[in-house]
N, C-alpha and C positions, 0 to 999 in steps of 0.2 A: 787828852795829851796836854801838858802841860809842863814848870818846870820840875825840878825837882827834888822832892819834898821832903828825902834825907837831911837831918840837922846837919849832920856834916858840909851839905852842900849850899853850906852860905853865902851870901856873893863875895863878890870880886870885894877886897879889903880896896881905898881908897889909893893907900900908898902903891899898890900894885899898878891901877889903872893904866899908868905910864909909860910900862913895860909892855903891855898889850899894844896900843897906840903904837906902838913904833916897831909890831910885827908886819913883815913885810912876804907873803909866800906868793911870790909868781914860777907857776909851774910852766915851762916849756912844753910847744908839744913836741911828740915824741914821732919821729920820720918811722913808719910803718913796714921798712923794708929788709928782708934777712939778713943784707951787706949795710945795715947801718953802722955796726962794730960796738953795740952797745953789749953791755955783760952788768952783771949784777943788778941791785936795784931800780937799774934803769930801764931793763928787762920788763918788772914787773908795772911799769906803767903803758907798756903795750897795749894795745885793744882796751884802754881802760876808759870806760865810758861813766859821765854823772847825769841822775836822770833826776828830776825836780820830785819832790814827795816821793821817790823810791827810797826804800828803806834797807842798810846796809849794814852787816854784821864786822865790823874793824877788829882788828887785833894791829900791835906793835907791840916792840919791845925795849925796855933800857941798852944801852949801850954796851955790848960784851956779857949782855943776861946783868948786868950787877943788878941786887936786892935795893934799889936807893927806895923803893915803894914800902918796904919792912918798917918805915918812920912813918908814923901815922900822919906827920907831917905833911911831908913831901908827901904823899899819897893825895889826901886832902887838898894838897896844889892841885895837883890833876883834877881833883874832880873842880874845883873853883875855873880850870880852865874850859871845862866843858860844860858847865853853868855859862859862862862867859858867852860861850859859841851861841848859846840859846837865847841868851838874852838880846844878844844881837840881831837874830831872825833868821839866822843860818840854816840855823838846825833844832830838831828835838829829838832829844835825848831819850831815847825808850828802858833802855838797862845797860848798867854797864857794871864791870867789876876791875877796881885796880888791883892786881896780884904784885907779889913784892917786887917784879925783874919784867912785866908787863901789862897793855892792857886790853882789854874786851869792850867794845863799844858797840851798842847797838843805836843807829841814829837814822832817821828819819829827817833828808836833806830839804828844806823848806823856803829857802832863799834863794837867790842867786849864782852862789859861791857852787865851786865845784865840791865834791869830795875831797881830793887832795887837797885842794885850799883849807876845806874844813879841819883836815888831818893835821896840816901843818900851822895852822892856828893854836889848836889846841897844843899841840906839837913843843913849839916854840915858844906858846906863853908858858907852856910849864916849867919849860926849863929855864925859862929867863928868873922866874919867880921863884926856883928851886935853888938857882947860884944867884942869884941879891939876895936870899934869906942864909948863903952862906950855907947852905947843906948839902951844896955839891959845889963840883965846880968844872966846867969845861962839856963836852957832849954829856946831855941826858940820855936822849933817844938814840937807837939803832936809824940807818936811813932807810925809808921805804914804809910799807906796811900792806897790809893781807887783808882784801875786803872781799864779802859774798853778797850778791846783789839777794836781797830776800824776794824770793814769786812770791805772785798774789795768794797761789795754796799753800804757803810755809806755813804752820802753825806761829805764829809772834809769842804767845806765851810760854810755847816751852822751848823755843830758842832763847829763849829770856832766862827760862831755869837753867839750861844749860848752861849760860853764860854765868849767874849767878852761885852758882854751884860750883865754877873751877877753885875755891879754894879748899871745900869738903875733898873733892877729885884729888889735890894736889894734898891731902892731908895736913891744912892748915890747920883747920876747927873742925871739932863734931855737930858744927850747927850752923846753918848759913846764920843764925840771928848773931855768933859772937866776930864775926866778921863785919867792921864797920866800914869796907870801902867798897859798899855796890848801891845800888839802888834802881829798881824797874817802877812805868806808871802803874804798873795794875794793882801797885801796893794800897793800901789806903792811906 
């Protein structure tokens, strides 16, 4: 496991750095009771538990589904910001895939951080770096996002192809190789 070794996933550009440095995600916790009056994606961080080296299948999405990931650009930010997460000691990155309006993460939590923290790093650096580059502007992300803790008997490799394979599913390309925003370790 290591980082990762898509050309696409080159580090964090310099000018960037700054915008990271000044992500801020503190997650509240969430009162566990049926009359807490919570709705929506505050819902979905009930019972939501982070376990150190467990390893978690993420999905999110853009903001109102828009396609801003269809810019090989802006895509490429995501993945820069999940380069990021790793290089820091957060997390490792096992496969993920950026589809045009969301994304698939498969990450292995290795640091301290929570999952949401993690979520919302990657989260927030993207979007900071997607509107200073001027190719969006205002929310990127939808709020919230969808994670499955992986058991020890999950096969990792072919939740990996699943994941890497939603753009073939979604009739993107006839070929995971012409799809240039995923990347899993087991590649060589």
């Amino acid at each position: 496991m290591g980082a990762i070794n898509n050309p696409i996933s080159a580090h964090l550009p310099d000018k960037f750095r700054p915008l990271y440095q000044s992500v801020s995600c503190k997650i509240l916790p969430v009162e566990k009771t049926p009359n807490s009056g919570l709705k929506g994606t505050a819902l979905t961080r009930l019972g939501r538990f982070s376990e150190r080296n467990r390893i978690y299948h993420v999905s999110t999405a853009t903001h109102g589904r828009k396609p801003l990931f269809r810019s090989f650009e802006n895509g490429r930010r995501v993945v820069q910001a999940l380069n990021f997460e790793e290089q820091r000691g957060h997390a490792v990155t096992m496969a993920f895939v950026v589809m045009p309006d969301h994304l698939h993460w498969l990450v292995q939590l290795i640091g301290n951080r929570s999952l949401s923290d993690s979520v919302c790093v990657v989260k927030s650096g993207s979007a900071r770096i997607i509107n200073a580059a001027g190719s969006s502007r205002g929310t990127v992300w939808q709020r919230g996002f969808h994670d499955r803790a992986i058991r020890k008997d999950d096969d990792l490799v072919a939740i990996a192809r699943y994941i890497v394979a939603n753009p073939l599913r979604a009739g993107i390309v006839r070929s995971v190789a012409d799809y240039p925003l995923w990347d899993a370790i087991w590649l060589p």
